[in-house]
C-alpha positions in Angstrom: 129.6 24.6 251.0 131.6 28.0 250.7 129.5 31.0 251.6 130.1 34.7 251.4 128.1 35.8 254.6 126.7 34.1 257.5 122.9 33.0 257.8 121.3 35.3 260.1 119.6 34.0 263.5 117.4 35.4 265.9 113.9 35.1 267.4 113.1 38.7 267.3 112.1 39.5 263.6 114.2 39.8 260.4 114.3 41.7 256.9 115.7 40.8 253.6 115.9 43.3 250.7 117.8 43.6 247.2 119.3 47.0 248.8 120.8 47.2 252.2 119.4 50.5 253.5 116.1 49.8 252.2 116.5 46.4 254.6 117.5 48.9 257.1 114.3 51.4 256.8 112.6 47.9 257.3 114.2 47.1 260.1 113.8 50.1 262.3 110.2 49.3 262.2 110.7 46.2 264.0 112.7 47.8 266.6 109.7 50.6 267.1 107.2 48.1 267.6 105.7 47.3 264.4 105.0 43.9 262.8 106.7 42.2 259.7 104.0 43.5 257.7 105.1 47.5 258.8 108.7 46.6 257.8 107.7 44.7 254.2 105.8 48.6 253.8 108.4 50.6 255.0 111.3 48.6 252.7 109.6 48.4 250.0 109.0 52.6 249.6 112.3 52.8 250.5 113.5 50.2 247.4 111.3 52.6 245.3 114.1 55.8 246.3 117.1 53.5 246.7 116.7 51.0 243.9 115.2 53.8 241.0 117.0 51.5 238.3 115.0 48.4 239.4 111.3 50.1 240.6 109.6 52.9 241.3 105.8 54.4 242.8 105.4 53.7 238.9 105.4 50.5 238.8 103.9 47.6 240.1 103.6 44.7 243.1 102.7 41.3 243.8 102.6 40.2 247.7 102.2 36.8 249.4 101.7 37.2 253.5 100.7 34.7 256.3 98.6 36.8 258.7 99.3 35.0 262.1 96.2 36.4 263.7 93.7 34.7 261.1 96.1 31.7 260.0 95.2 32.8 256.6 98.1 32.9 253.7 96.9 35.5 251.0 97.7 37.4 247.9 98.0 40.9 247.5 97.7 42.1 243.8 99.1 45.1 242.8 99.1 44.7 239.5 97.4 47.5 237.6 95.3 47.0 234.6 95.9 48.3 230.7 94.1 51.7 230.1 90.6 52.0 228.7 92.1 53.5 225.6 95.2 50.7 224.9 93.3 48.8 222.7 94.6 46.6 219.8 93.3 49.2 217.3 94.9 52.2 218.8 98.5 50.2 218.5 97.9 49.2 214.9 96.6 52.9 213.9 100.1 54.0 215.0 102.0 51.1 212.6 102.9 49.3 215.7 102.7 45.3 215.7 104.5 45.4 219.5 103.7 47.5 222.4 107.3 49.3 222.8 109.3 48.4 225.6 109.6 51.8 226.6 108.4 55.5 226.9 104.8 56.3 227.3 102.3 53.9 225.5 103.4 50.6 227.7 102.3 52.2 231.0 99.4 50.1 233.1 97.8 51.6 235.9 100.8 52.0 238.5 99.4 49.4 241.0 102.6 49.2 243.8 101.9 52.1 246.2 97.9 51.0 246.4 99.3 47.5 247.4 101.1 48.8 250.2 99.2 50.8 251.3 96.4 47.6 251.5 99.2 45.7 253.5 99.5 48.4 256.2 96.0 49.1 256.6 94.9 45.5 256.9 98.0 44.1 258.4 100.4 46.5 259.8 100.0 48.4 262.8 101.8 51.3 262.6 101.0 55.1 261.0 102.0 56.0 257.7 104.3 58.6 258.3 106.8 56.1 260.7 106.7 53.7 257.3 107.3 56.2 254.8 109.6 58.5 256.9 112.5 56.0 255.2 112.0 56.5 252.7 110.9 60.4 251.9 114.7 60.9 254.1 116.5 58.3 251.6 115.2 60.6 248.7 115.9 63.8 250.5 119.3 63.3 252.0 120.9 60.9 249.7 122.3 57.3 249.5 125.8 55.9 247.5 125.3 55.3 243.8 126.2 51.5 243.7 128.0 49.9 240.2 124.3 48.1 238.6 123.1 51.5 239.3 125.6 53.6 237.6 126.4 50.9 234.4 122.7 51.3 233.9 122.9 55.2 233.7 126.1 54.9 232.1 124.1 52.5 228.9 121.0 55.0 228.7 123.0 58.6 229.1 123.0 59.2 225.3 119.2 58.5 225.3 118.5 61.2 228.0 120.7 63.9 226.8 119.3 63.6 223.5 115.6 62.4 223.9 114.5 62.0 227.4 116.1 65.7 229.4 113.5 65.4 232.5 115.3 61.7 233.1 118.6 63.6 232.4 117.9 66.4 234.5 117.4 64.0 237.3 119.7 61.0 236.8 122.8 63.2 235.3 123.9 65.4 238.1 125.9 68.3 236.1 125.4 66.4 233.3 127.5 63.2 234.2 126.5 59.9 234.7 127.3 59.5 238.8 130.1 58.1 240.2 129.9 54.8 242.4 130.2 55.8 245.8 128.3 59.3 245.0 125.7 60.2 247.4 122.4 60.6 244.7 119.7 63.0 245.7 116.0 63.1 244.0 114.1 66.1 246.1 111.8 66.0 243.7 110.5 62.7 244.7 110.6 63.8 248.4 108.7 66.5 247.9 106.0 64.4 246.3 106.0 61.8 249.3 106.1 64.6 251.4 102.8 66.1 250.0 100.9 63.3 249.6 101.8 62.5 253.4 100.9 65.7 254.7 97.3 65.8 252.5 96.2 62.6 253.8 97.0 63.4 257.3 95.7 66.9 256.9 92.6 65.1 256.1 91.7 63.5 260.0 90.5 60.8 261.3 92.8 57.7 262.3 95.7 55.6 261.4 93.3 53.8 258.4 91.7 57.1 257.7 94.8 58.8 257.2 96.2 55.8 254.9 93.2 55.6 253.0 93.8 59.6 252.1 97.2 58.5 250.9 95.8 56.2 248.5 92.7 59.0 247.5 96.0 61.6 247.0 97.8 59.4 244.8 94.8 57.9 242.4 92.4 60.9 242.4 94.7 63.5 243.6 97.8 65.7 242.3 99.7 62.6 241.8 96.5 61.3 239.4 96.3 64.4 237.9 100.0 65.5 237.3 100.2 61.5 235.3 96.9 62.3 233.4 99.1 65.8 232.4 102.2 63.9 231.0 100.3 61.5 229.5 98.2 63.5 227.2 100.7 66.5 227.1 103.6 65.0 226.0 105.2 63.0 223.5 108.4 60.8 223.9 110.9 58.6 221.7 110.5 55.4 222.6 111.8 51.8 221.8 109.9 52.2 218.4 112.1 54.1 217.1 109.2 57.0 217.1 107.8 60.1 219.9 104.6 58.8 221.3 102.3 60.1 223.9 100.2 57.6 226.7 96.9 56.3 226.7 97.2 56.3 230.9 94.6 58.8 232.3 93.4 59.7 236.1 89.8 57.7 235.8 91.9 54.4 234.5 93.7 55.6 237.4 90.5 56.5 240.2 88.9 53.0 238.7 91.3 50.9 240.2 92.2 49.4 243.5 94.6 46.5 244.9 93.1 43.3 245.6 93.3 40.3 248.2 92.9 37.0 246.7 93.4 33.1 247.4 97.0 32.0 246.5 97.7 29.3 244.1 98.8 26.6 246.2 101.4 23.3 245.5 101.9 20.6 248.2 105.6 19.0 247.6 107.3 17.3 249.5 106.1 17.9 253.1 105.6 21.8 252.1 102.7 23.7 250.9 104.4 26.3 248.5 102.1 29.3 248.0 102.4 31.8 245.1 100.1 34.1 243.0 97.8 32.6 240.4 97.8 33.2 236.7 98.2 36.7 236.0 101.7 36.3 237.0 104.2 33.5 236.5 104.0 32.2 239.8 102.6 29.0 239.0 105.1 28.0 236.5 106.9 27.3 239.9 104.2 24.7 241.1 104.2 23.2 237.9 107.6 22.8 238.3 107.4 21.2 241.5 104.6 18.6 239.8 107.3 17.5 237.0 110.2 17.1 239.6 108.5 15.0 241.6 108.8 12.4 239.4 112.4 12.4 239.7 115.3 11.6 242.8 115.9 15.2 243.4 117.7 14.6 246.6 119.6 12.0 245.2 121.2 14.6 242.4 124.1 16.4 242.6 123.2 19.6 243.4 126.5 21.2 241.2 125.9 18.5 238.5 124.4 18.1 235.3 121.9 15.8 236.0 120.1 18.5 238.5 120.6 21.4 235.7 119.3 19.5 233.0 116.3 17.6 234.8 115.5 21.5 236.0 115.7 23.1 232.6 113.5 20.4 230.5 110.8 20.6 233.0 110.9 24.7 233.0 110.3 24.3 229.1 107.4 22.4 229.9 106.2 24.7 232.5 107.0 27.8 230.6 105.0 26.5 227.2 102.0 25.9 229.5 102.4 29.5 230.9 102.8 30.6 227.3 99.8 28.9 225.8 97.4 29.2 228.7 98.2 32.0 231.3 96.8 35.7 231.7 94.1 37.5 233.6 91.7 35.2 234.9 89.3 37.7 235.0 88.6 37.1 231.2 90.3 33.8 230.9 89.2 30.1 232.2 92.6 29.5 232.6 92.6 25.6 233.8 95.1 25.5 236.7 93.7 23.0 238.5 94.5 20.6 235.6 97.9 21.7 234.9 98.9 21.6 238.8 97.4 17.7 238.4 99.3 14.3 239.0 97.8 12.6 235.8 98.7 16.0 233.3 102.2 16.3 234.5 102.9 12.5 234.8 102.2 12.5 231.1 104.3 15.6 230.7 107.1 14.4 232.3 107.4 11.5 230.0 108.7 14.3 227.3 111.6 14.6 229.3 114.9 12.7 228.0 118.4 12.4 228.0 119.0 15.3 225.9 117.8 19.1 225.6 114.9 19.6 223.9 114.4 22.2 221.3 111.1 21.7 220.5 108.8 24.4 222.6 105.6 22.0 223.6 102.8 23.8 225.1 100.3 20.9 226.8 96.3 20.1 226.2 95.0 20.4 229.3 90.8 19.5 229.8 91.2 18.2 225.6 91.9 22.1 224.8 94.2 22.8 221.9 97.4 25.1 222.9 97.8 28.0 220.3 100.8 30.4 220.2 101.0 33.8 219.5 104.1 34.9 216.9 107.0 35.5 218.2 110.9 35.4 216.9 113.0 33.1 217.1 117.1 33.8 217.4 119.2 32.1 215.8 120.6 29.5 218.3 123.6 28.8 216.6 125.0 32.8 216.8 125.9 32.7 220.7 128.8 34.5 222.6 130.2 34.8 225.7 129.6 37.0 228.3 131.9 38.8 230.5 130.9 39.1 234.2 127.9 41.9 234.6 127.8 41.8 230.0 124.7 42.5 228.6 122.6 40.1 226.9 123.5 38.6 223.4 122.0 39.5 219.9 118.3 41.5 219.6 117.8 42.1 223.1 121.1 44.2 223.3 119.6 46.9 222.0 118.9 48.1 225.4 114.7 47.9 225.2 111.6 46.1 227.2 113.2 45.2 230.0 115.7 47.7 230.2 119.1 46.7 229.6 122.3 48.5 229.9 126.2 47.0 230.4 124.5 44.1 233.3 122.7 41.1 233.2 119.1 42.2 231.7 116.9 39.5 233.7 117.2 41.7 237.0 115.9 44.6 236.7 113.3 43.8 239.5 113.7 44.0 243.4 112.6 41.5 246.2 111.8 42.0 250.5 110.7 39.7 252.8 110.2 39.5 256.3 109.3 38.2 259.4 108.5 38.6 262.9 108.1 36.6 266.4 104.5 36.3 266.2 104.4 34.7 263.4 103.8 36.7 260.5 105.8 36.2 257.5 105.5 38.1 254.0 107.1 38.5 250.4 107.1 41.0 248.2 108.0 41.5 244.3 107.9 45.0 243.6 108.5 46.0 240.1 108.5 48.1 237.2 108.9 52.0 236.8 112.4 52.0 236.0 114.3 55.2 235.8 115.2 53.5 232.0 111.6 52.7 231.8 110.4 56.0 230.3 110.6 59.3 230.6 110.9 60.8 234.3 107.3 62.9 234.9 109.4 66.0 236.5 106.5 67.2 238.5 106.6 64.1 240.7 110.0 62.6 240.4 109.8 59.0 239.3 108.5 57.4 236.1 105.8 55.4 234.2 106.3 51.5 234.3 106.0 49.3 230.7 104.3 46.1 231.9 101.6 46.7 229.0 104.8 45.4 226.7 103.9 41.8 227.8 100.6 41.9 226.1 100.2 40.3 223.0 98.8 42.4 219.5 97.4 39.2 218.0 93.9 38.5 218.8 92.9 35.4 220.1 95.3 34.5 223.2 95.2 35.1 227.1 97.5 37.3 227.2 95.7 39.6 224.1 95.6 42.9 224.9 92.2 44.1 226.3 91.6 47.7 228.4 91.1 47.2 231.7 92.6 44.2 232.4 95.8 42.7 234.0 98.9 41.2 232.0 100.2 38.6 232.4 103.2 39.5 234.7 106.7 37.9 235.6 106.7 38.8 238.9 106.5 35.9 241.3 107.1 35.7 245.0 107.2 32.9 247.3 105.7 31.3 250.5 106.0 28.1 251.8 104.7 26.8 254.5 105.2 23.5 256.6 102.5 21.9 258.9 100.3 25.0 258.2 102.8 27.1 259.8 104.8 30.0 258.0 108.5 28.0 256.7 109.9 30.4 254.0 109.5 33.7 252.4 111.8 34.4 249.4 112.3 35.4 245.9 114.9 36.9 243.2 114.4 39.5 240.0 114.9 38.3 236.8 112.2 38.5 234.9 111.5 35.1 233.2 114.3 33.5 234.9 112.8 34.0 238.6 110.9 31.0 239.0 114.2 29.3 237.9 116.4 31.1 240.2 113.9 30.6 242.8 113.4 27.0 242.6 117.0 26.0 242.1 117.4 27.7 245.5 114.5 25.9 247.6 115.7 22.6 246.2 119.1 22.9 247.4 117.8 24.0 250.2 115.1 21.4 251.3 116.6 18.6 249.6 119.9 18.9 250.2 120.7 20.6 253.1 121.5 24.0 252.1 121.1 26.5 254.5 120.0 29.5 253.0 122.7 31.5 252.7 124.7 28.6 251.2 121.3 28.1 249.2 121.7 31.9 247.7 125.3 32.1 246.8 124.9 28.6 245.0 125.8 29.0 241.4 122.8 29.8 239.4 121.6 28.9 236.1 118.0 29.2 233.5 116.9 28.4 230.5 115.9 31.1 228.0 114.0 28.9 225.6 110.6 30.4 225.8 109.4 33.6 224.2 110.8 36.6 226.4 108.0 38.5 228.0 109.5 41.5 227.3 110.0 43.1 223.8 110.8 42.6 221.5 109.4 38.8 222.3 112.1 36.6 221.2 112.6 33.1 221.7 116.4 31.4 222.0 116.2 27.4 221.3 117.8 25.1 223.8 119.7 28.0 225.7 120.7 27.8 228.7 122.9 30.8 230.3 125.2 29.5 233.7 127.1 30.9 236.1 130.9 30.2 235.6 131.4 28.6 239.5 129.8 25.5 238.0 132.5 23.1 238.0 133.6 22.2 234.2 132.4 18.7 233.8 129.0 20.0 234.4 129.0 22.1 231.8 130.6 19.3 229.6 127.9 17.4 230.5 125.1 20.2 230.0 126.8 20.6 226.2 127.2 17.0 225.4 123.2 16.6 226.6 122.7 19.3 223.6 122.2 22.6 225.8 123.6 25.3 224.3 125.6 26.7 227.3 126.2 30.6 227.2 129.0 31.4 230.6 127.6 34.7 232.4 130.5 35.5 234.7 130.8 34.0 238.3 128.5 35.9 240.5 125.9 36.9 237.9 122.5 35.4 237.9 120.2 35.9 240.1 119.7 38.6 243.1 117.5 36.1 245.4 117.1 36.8 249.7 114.7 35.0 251.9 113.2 34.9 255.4 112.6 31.4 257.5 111.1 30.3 260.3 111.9 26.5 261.7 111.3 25.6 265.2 113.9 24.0 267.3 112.5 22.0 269.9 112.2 24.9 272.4 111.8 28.5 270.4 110.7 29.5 266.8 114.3 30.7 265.3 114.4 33.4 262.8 116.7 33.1 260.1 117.5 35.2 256.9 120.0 35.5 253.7 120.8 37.7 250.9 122.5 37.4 248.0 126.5 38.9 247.8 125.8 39.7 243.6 126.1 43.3 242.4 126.9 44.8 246.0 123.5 45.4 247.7 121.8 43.3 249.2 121.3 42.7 253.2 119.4 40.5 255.4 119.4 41.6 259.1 117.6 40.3 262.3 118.0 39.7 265.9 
């Protein structure tokens, strides 16, 4: 198997990131001492400098850890809630039917910097400012523009020179979309890392005093207060078409805090896979796993058509259920036990044939009836090909919800993972406050995130819109363990395609031998035949959108079956890196992998 980079060995620790000198600041925190969970902290502030075009300290953060010390395997959410104020009625009083997919009204409560900051409190061991240090000097001194992140200035330039100047003030140095190669600079955003770091250590006390300050400064401090400011002082064009103004305030802001939960769990063969439960998408992954296991996985090609297709007509099924019954459990019974269940999904899998499917079948778990909300369809016989890093086809071109410019559109997310030698392994999905996410707040230096655009207008469904709760996000890391011990830590961006990405990978590698570099740079491929979470919602029959390294008689194959096969360039789809852990007789071996796509990502160790 042909792969672009070696798998990383060691015993000493590793880090994988979507940006090599994020992977880096993580890194330099296992050489000073500090444990997997320090690095995950210190990588994943740095992604929010380095990466502006795929997060931010706007957005948001889902985290799966085993803590060595307890044996426990937990869920961090960072997800913040919808503001008191975004109600249903406040949307339709402005002649909206969609929450836009940008600007100022989609903004939750930004939940990622809370989230780490819960991670190094309860599980790291080192002081804020060695973690954050990274990433404050990353922001401060500057780091090379790579292509994604210049096509995707390049695609929204127009909008912030005519619409959005404090994003154009920041992102167009002189004016000019950067250069790859350019060393960018946002002091701005140092400064604001630099304050809050100095007020919560100016406030005493400890290593957990002083990181609980930090998260005081930025939910009921100047960072709180500056947001409540742009918020109700300002109004923006957004993907409406129309200038808006938020609904996010500082007490939706001082009312909320991260949260440690029980993991939804999956036992396939030999491994317990561990994600987050059903505010995100993560168990469309263990459902997944439920349909396959009816089927000879190993014995499949692993390049062929019978692998691809088997994969994409049980992610329809998986993807309807997530559809028809996922979103925040707080105010939903959502019945997970039953859709994880042997008798549900051996009934399920008895929908899957020969052929594609274009019928979009949501289950009845417990005797409930499914419902849908609305959504649009595209019209599946209008398809084109797409050059290497093209945007998407038809409505979702128009560069809105999850932002899109001139690259693949399901990827504007970034992943870490990491692990150390004693034992402790995490994974991390941060997300969401995307320089091309909304307006750039130019007190502080970053911007808003838009996950409220995956709620749904149309009373009645669990992922309706409500104030103060969670939607129902795409962001889904992995952790699987083996004999109760840590195995694998890994994940990929791409919106709805991640759990597809994802899985693709573990079953190459587990089933067929794959290490996990040869695992990574494995051609990729999804299905798009659900309703997009992101506006504006559309749904694309019997799609399926594959790398072009596949070799052609599996994509004759993946035709003739009735898939409507859209070519995305060779080294397109998907941004996936992992962490593993596998004992070999005498030592616990380290290993790590990240993917070669777009120029940025690393995995390191020793």
């Amino acid at each position: 198997m042909f792969t672009t980079r070696p798998e990383i060995r060691g015993t000493h620790g590793m880090v994988a990131s979507t940006h090599y000198l994020a992977t880096m600041a993580g890194w330099r925190m296992l050489e000073i001492g500090g444990n997997a969970f320090d690095a995950a902290v210190a990588t994943g502030l740095a992604l929010q400098v380095v990466h502006p075009y795929q997060n931010g300290p706007g957005g948001d953060l889902p985290i799966v850890l085993h803590n060595a010390a307890t044996g426990k395997t937990e869920v961090i959410c960072g997800q913040g809630v919808a503001p008191q104020a975004a109600t249903i009625e406040a949307f339709q009083d402005l002649g909206l039917a969609m929450v836009p997919g940008t600007g100022l009204l989609a903004p939750c409560v930004p939940g990622a910097f809370d989230a780490w900051m819960l991670l190094l409190r309860d599980y790291g061991r080192l002081p804020l400012r060695e973690v954050i240090t990274p990433a404050i000097g990353y922001a401060r001194d500057g780091y090379a523009v790579v292509p994604m992140m210049q096509s995707i200035i390049e695609g929204v330039a127009e909008l912030f020179r005519t619409a959005w100047p404090t994003s154009a003030a920041q992102w167009l140095p002189n004016g000019n979309v950067p250069k790859v190669g350019d060393m960018h600079r946002t002091p701005v955003l140092a400064d604001t890392y630099q304050r809050l770091l100095d007020e919560a250590e100016s406030a005493g006390g400890d290593r957990e005093d002083t990181i609980e300050a930090a998260r005081k400064v930025f939910y009921e401090g100047f960072i709180a207060e500056e947001i409540d400011k742009f918020c109700r002082e300002t109004k923006w064009l957004d993907s409406s078409g129309e200038k808006h103004g938020g609904l996010l305030t500082a007490d939706d802001m001082a009312n909320w805090n991260a949260t440690i939960e029980a993991p939804a769990t999956y036992d396939y063969a030999g491994y317990t896979v561990c994600k987050p439960s059903v505010w995100s998408q993560g168990p469309v992954f263990l459902q997944q796993l439920a349909l396959l296991k009816g089927f000879d996985i190993a014995g499949m090609d692993p390049l062929g058509a019978e692998f691809a297709h088997t994969q994409v007509e049980c992610a329809k099924l998986a993807l309807a259920d997530r559809e028809a019954w996922y979103g925040d459990p707080m105010v939903n019974d959502v019945p997970l036990e039953t859709l994880l269940s042997d008798d549900y999904n051996n009934a399920r899998r008895a929908l899957v044939g020969e052929t594609a499917s274009t019928e979009f079948i949501p289950g009845s778990p417990d005797g409930r009836n499914p419902s849908l909300a609305e959504f649009a369809i595209l019209d599946p016989n209008v398809r084109e090909e797409l050059a290497p890093g093209a945007g998407e086809p038809n409505a979702a071109r128009a560069g809105i919800g999850e932002p899109n410019a001139a690259h693949n559109a399901d990827g504007d997310t970034v992943h870490c993972d990491a692990a150390d030698s004693e034992g402790n392994m995490v994974a991390c999905m941060p997300s969401g406050g995307w320089l091309q996410s909304s307006p750039t707040i130019p007190s502080l230096g970053f911007c808003l995130g838009t996950r409220a655009q995956m709620f749904w207008l149309q009373e009645g469904f669990p992922t309706t819109l409500k104030p103060g709760i969670r939607p129902r996000t795409t962001l889904s890391p992995t952790l699987a363990l083996r004999d109760g011990a840590p195995y694998l830590a890994f994940g990929t961006p791409g919106g709805d395609a991640q759990d597809q990405w994802a899985l693709s990978m573990f079953l190459r590698h587990i089933h067929h031998g794959y290490n996990l570099q040869e695992a990574i740079d494995a051609p990729n491929f999804h299905t798009d035949h659900l309703p997009s979470s992101f506006y504006p919602r559309t749904f694309q029959p019997a799609v399926v959108k594959a790398e072009s390294r596949f070799p052609a008689e599996t994509i004759a194959e993946l035709r003739r079956r009735g898939h409507l096969v859209t070519m995305v360039g060779d080294w397109a789809s998907g941004r996936m890196v992992a962490v593993g852990r596998e004992h070999d007789g005498r030592d616990w071996i380290l290993k790590g992998a990240a993917h070669p796509r777009f120029q940025e990502a690393y995995a390191v160790g020793r």
